[in-house]
FIKOLZA-1660 file (N, C-alpha, C; in steps of 0.1 Angstrom, whole numbers, plus 5000, padded with zeros to 4 digits):
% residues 176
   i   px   py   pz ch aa at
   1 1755 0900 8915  A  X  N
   1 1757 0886 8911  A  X CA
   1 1761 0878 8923  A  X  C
   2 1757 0864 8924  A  X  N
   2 1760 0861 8937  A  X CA
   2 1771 0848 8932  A  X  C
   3 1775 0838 8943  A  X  N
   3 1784 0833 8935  A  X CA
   3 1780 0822 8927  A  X  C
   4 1768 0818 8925  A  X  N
   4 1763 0810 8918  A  X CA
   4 1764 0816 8901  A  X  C
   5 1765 0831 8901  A  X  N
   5 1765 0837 8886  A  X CA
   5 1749 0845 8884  A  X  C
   6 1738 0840 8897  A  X  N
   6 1723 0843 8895  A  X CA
   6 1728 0857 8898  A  X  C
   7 1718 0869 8888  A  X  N
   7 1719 0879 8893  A  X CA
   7 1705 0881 8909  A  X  C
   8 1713 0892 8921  A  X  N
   8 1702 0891 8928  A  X CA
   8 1703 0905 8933  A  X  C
   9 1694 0910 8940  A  X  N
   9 1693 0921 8946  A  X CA
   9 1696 0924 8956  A  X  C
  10 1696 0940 8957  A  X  N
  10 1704 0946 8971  A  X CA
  10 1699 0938 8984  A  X  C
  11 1688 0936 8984  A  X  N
  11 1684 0929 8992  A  X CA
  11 1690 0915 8999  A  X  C
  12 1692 0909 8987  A  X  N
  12 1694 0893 8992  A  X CA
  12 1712 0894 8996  A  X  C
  13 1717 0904 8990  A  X  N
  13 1736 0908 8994  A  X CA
  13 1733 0912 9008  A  X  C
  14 1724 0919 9012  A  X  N
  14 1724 0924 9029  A  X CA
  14 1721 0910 9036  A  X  C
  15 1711 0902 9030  A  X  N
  15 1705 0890 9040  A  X CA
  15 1721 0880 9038  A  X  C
  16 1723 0877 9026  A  X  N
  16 1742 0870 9025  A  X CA
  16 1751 0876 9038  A  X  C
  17 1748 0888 9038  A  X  N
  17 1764 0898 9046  A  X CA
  17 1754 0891 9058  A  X  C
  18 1746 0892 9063  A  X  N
  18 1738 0892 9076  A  X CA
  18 1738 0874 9078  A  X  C
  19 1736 0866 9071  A  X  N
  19 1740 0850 9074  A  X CA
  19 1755 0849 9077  A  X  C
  20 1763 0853 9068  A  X  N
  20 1778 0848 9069  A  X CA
  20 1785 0853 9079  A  X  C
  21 1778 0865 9087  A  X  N
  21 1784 0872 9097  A  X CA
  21 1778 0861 9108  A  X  C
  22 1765 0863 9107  A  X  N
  22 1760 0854 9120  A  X CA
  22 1765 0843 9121  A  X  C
  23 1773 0835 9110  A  X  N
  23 1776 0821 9107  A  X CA
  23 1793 0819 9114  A  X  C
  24 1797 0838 9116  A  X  N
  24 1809 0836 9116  A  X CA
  24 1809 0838 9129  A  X  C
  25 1798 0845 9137  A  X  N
  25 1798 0851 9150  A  X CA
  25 1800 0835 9158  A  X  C
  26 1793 0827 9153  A  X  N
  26 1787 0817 9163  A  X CA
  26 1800 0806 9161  A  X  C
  27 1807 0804 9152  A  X  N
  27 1817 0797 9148  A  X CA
  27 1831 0806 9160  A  X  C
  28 1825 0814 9160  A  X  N
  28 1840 0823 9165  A  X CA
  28 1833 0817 9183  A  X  C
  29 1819 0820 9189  A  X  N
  29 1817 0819 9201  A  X CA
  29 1825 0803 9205  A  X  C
  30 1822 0792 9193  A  X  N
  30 1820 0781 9198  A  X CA
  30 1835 0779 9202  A  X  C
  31 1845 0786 9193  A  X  N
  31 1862 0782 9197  A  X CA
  31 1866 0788 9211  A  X  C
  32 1860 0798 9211  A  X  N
  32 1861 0805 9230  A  X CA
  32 1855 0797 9241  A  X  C
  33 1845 0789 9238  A  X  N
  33 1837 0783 9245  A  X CA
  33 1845 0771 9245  A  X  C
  34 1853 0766 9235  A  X  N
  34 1868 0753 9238  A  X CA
  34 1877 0761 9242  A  X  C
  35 1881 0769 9239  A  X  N
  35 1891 0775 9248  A  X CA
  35 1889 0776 9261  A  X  C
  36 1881 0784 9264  A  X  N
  36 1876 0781 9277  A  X CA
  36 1880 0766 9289  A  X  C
  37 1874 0759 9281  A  X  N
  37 1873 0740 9283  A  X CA
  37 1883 0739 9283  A  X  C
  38 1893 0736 9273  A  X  N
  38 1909 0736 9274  A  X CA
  38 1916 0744 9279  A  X  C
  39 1912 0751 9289  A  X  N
  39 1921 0760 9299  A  X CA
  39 1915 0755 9314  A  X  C
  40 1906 0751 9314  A  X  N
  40 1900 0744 9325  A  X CA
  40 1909 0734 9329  A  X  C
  41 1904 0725 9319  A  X  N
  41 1907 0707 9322  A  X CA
  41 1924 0705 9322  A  X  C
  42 1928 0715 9317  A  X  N
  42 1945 0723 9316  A  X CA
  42 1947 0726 9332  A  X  C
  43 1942 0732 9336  A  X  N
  43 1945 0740 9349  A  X CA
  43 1946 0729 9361  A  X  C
  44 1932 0723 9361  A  X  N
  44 1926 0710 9372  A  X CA
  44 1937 0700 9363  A  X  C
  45 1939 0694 9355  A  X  N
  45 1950 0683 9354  A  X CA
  45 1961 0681 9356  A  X  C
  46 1970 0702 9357  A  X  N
  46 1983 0702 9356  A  X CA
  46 1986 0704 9371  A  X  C
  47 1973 0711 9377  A  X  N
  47 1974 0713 9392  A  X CA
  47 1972 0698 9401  A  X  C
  48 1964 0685 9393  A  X  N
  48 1962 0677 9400  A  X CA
  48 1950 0681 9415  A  X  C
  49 1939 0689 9408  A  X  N
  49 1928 0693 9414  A  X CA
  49 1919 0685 9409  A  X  C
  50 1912 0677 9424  A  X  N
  50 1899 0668 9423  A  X CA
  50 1883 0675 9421  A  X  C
  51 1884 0668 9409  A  X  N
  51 1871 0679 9401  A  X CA
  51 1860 0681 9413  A  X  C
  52 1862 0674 9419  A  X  N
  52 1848 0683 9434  A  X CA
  52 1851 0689 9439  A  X  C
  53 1863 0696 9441  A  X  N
  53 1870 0705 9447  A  X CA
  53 1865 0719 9436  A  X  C
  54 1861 0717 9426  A  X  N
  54 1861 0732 9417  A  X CA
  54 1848 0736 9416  A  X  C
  55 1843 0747 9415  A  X  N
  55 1831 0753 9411  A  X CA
  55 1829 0761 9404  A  X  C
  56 1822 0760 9392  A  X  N
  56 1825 0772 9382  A  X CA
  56 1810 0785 9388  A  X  C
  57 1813 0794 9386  A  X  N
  57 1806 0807 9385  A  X CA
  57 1799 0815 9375  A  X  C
  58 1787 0819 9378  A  X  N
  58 1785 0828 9359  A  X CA
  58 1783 0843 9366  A  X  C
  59 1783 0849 9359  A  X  N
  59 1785 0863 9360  A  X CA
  59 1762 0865 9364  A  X  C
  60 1762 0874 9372  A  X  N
  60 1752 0883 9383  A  X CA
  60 1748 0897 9371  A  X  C
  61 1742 0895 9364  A  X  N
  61 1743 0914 9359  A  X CA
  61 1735 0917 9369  A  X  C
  62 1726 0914 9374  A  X  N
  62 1719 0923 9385  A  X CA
  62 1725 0919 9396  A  X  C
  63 1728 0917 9400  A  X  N
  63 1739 0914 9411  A  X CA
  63 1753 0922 9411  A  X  C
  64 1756 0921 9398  A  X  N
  64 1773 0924 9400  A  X CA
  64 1780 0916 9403  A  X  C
  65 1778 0903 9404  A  X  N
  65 1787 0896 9406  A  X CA
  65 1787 0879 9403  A  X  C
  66 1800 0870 9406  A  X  N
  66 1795 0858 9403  A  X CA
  66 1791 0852 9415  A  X  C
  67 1778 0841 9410  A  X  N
  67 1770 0834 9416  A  X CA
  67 1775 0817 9410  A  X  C
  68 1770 0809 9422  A  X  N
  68 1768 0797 9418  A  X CA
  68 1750 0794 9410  A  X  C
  69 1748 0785 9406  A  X  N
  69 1736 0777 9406  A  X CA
  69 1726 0776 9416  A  X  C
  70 1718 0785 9416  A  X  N
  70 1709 0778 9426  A  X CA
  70 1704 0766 9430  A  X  C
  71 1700 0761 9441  A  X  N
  71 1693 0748 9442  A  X CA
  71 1708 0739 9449  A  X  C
  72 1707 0731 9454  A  X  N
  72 1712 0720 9461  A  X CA
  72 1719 0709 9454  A  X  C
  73 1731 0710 9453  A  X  N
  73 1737 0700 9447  A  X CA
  73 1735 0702 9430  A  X  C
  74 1738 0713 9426  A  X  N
  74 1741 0718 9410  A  X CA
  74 1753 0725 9410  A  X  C
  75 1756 0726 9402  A  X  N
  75 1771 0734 9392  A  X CA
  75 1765 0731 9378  A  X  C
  76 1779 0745 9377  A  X  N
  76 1777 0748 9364  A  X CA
  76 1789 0740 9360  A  X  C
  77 1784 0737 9340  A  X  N
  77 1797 0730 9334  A  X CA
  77 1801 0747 9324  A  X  C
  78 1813 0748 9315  A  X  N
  78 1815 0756 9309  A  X CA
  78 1803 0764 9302  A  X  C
  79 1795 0754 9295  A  X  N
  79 1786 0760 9287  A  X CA
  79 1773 0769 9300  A  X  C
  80 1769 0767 9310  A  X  N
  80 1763 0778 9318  A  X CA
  80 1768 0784 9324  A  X  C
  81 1778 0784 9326  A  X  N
  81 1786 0794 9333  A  X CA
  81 1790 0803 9330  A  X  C
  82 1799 0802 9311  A  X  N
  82 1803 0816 9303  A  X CA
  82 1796 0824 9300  A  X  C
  83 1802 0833 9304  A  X  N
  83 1788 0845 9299  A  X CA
  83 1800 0854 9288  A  X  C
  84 1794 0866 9279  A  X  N
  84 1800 0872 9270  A  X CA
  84 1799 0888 9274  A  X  C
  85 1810 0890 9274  A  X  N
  85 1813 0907 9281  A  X CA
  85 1813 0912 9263  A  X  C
  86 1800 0918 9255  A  X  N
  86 1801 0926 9246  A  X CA
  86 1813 0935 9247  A  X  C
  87 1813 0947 9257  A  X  N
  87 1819 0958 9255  A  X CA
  87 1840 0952 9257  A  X  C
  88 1838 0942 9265  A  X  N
  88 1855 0940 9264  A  X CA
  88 1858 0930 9250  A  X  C
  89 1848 0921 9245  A  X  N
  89 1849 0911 9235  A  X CA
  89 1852 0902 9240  A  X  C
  90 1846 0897 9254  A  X  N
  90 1858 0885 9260  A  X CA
  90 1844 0878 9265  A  X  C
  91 1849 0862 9269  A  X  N
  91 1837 0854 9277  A  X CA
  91 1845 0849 9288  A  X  C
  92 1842 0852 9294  A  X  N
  92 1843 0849 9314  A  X CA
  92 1836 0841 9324  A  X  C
  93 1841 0834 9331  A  X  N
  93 1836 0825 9344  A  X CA
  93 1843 0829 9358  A  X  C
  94 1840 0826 9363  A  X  N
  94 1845 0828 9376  A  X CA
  94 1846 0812 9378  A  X  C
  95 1861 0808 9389  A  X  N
  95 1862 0791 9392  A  X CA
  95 1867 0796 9406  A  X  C
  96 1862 0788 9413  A  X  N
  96 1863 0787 9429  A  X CA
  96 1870 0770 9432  A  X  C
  97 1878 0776 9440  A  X  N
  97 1887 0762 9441  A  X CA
  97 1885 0758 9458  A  X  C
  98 1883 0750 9463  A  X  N
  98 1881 0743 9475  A  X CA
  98 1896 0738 9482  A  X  C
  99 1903 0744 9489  A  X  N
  99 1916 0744 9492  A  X CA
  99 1917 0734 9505  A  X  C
 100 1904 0730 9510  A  X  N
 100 1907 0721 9528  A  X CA
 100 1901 0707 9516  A  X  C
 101 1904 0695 9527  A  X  N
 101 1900 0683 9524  A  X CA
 101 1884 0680 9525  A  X  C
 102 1880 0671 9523  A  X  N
 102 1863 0673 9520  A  X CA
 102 1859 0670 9534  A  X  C
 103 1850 0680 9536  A  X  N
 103 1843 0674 9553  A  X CA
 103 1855 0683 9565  A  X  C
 104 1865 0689 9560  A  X  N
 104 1872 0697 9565  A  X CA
 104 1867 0713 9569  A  X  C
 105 1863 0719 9582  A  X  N
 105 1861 0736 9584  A  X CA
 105 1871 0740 9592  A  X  C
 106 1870 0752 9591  A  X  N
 106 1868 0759 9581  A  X CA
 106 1871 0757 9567  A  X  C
 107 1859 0759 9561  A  X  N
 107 1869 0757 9539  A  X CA
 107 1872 0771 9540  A  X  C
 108 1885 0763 9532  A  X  N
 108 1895 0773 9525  A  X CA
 108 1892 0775 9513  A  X  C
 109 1890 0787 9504  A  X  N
 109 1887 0786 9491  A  X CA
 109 1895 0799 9485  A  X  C
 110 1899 0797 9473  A  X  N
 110 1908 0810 9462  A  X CA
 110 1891 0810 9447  A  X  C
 111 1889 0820 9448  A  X  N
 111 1883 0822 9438  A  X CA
 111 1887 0835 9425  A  X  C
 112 1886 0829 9411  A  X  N
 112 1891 0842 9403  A  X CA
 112 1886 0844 9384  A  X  C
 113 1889 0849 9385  A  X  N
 113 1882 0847 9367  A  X CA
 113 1892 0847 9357  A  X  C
 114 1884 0838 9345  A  X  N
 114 1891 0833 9335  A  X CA
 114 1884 0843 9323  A  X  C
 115 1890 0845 9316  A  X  N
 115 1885 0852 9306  A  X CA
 115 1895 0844 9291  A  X  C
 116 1887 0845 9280  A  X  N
 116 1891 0841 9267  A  X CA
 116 1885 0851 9256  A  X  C
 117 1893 0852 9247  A  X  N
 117 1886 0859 9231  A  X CA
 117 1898 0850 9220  A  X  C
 118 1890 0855 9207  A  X  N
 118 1905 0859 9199  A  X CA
 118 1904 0867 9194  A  X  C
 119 1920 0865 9186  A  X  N
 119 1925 0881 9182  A  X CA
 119 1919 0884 9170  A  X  C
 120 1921 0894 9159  A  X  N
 120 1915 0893 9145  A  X CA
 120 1923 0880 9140  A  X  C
 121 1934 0879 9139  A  X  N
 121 1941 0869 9132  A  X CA
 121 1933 0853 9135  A  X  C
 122 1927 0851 9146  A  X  N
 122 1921 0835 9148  A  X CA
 122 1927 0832 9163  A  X  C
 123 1938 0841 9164  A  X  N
 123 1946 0831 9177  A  X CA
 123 1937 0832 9194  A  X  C
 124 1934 0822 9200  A  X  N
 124 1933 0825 9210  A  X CA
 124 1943 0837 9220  A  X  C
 125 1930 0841 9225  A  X  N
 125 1937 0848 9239  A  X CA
 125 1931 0847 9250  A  X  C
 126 1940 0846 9266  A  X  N
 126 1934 0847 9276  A  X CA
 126 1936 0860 9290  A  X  C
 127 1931 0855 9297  A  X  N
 127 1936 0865 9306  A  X CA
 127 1931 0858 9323  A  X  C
 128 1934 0859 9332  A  X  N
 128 1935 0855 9347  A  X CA
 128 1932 0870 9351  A  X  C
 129 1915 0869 9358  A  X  N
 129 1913 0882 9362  A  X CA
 129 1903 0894 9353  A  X  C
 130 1897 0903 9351  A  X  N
 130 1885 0910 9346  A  X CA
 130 1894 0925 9344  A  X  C
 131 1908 0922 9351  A  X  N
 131 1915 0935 9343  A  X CA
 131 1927 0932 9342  A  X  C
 132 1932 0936 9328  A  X  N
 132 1944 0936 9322  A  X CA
 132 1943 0933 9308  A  X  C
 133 1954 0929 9304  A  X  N
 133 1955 0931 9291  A  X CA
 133 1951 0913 9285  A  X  C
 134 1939 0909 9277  A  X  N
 134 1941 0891 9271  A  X CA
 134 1957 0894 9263  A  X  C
 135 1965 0883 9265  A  X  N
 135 1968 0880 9257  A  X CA
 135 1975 0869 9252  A  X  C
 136 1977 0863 9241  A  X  N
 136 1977 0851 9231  A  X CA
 136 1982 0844 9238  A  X  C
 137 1980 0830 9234  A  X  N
 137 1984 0819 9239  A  X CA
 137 1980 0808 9229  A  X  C
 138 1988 0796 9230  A  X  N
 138 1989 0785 9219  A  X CA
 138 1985 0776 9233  A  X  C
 139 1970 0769 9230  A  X  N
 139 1967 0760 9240  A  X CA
 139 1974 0746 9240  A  X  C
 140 1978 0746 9222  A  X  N
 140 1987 0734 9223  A  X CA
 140 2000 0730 9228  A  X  C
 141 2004 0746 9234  A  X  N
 141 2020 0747 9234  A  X CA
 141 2021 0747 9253  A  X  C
 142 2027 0734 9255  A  X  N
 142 2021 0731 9269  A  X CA
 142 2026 0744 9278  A  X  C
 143 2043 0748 9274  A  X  N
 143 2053 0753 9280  A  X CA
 143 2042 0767 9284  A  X  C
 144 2039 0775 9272  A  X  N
 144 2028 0785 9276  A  X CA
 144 2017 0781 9285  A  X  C
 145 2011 0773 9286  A  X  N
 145 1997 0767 9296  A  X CA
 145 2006 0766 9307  A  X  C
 146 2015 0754 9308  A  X  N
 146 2019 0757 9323  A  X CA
 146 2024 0770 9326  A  X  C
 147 2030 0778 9320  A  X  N
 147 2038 0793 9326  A  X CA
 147 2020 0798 9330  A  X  C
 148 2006 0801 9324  A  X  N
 148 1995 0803 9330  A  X CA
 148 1993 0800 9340  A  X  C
 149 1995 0784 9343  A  X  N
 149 1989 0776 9357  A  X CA
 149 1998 0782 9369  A  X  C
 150 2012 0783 9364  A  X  N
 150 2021 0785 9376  A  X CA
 150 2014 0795 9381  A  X  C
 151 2013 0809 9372  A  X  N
 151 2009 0825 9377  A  X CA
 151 1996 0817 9384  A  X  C
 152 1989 0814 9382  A  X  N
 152 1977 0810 9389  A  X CA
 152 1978 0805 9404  A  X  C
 153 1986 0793 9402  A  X  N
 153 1994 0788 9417  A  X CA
 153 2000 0801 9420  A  X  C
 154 2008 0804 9415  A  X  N
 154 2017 0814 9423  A  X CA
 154 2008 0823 9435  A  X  C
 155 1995 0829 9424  A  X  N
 155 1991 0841 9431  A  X CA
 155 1982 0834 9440  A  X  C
 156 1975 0825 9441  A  X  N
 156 1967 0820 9453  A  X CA
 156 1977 0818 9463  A  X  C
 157 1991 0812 9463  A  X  N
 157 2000 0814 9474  A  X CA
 157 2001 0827 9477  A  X  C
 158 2004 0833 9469  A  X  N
 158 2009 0849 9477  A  X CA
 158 1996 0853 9481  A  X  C
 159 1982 0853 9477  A  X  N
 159 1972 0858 9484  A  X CA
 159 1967 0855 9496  A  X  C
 160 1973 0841 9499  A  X  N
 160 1971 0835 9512  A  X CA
 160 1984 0840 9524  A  X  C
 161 1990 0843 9516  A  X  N
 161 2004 0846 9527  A  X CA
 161 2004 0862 9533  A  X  C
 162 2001 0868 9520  A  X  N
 162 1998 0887 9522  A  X CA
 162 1984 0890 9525  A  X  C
 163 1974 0880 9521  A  X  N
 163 1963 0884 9524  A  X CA
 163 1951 0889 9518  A  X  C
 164 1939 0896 9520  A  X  N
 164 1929 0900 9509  A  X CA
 164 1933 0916 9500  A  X  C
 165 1944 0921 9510  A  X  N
 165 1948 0939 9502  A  X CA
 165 1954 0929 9488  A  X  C
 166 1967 0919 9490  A  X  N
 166 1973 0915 9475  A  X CA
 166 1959 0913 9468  A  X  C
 167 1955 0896 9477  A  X  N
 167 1945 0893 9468  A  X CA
 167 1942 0898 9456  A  X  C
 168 1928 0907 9465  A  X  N
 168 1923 0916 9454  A  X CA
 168 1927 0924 9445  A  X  C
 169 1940 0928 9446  A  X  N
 169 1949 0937 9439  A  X CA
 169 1951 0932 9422  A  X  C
 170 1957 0918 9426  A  X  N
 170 1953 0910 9419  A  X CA
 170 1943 0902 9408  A  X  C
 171 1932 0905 9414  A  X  N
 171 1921 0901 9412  A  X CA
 171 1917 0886 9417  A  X  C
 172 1919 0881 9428  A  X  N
 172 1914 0868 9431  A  X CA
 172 1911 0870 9444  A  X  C
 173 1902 0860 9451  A  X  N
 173 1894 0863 9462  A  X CA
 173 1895 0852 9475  A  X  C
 174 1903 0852 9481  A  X  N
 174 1902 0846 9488  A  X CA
 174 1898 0840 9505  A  X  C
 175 1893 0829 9509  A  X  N
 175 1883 0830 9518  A  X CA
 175 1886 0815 9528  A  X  C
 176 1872 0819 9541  A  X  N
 176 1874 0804 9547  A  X CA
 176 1860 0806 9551  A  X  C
% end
């Protein structure tokens, strides 16, 4: 029976289970894909980072790694840049931050990855970096966003002071 009361067949209950899922997959991508965005425009606002200073990154599978946009004068916005890690359940960018003044050399740059999912319950989660553990955060709840940004600041200072052994330890990359 379906919920209308029509009786229907095994069939059309597999094609139902196979819509509602796909209806739920894509509903679920599009909240990571604002999470994402609201952890961005969170980060550059709280840090007071001039949006041409930032570069977002998409993930290389043949490569292994993150790449910009090809071509001359392109970036990516959230939507080409996140890519979806199946096997962790998480979607990831890489953001490269421009640390000298514009027209300044050597550039200084911290580059590192953002990662988002959620949990079964609905709640967002994040993570700074491609290893450790996501976990929860209320994007509304500023107090948690900034304690993120700080770790964020924090570890690009200490990566610049100790160097690329922390850095990378860490997981962020940093350069000139």
């Amino acid at each position: 029976m379906s919920t209308s009361g029509i009786a229907v067949s095994k069939y059309d209950e597999m094609c139902e289970a196979a819509t509602a899922a796909r209806k739920s997959w894509i509903a679920r991508e599009g909240r990571c894909r604002q999470y994402m965005a609201t952890f961005l425009q969170g980060l550059i606002t709280y840090c007071g980072i001039p949006r041409d200073q930032v570069t977002l990154m998409r993930w290389d599978k043949d490569q292994q790694l993150y790449r910009e946009p090809d071509g001359d004068n392109q970036k990516y916005q959230v939507p080409g840049a996140i890519e979806y890690d199946a096997e962790g359940d998480y979607w990831h960018l890489s953001v490269a931050i421009t640390l000298t003044p514009r027209g300044s050399f050597p550039r200084q740059w911290v580059s590192f990855v953002l990662c988002v999912s959620e949990a079964d319950d609905g709640k967002p989660m994040a993570r700074v970096s491609l290893i450790g553990q996501l976990r929860q955060i209320d994007f509304a709840d500023p107090q948690q966003c900034n304690a993120l940004y700080d770790f964020i600041v924090d570890s690009t200072k200490r990566s610049f002071r100790e160097g690329q052994k922390s850095a990378k330890a860490i997981g962020f990359a940093v350069g000139s």
